[in-house]
C-alpha positions in Angstrom: 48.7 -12.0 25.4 47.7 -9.6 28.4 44.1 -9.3 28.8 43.5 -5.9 31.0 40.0 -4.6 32.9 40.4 -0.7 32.4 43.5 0.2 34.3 43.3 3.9 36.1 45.4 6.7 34.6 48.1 6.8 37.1 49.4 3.3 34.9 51.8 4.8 32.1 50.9 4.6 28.9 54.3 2.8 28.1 52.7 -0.1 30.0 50.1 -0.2 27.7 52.6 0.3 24.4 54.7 -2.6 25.7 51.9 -5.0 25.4 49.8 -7.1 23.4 46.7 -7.0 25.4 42.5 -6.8 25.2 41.2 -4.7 27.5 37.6 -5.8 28.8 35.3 -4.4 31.3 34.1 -7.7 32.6 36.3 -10.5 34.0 34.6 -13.5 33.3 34.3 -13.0 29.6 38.2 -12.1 29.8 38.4 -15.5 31.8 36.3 -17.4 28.9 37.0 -15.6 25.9 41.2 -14.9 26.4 44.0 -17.8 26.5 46.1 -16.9 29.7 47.8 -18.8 32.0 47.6 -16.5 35.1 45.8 -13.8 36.7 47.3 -10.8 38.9 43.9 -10.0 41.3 44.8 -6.1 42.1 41.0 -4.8 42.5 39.3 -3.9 45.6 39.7 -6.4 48.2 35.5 -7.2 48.7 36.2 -8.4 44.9 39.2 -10.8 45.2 37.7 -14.0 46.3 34.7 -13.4 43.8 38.0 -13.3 41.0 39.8 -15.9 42.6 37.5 -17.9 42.5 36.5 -17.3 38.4 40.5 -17.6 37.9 41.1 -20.6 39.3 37.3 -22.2 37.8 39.2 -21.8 34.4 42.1 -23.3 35.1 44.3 -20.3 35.7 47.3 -19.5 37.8 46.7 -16.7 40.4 48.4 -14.1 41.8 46.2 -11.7 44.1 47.0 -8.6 46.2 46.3 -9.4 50.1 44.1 -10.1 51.2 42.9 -13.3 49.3 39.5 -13.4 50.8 37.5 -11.4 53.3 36.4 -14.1 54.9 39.4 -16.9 56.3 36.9 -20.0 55.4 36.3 -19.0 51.6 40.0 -18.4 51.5 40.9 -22.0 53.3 38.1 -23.6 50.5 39.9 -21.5 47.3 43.5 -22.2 48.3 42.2 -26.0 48.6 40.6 -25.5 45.4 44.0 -24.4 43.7 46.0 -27.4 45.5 43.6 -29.9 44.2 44.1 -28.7 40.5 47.2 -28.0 40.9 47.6 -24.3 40.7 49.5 -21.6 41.9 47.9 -19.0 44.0 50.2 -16.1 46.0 48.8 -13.6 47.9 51.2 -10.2 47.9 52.4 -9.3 51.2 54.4 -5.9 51.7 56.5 -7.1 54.2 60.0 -5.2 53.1 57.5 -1.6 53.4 56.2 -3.4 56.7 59.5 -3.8 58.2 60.9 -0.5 57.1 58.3 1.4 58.6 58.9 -0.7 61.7 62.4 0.2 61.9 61.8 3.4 61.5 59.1 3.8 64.5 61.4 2.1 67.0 64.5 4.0 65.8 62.1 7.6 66.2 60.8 6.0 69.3 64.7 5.4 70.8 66.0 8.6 69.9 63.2 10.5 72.2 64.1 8.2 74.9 
């Protein structure tokens, strides 16, 4: 099962036909009330160590957009917190976009040179 806050229009509807899923406008009831095993943290990042931190109180895998946490000492104390019970938490990184874009500036920057 896929439990869903309210997802903005720009996700296709197909997404939605795909699944089995409950939507829910609060987290921790989705947390308490849905069986899942993980939880893909793609809100606005002043929210993620608040989510993170609900996810991996229940038990659940996560998965979070970057950055993990605002603040680098919360982040240290919930990655520690995911190590001790033995959960996985990944924080999404763009780097192939990064690099691209890199590549692109220094090979602009060459040809004017």
């Amino acid at each position: 099962m896929v439990a869903l806050l309210p997802l903005p229009l720009a996700v296709p509807t197909t997404a939605y036909q795909l699944l089995s899923y409950v939507r829910s406008p609060d987290y921790r009831k989705m947390f308490a009330e849905c069986e899942l095993d993980c939880v893909f943290v793609a809100a606005p990042a002043r929210y993620h160590a608040e989510i993170v931190a609900a996810a991996l109180g229940g038990g659940l895998h996560v998965f979070c957009e970057k950055p993990f946490a605002l603040d680098p000492g919360i982040g240290y104390r919930l990655a520690d917190e995911a190590e001790r019970k033995g959960l996985v938490n990944q924080v999404s990184y763009h780097v192939l976009v990064s690099i691209r874009r890199d590549k692109a500036k220094i090979g602009h920057a060459l040809a004017d040179f």
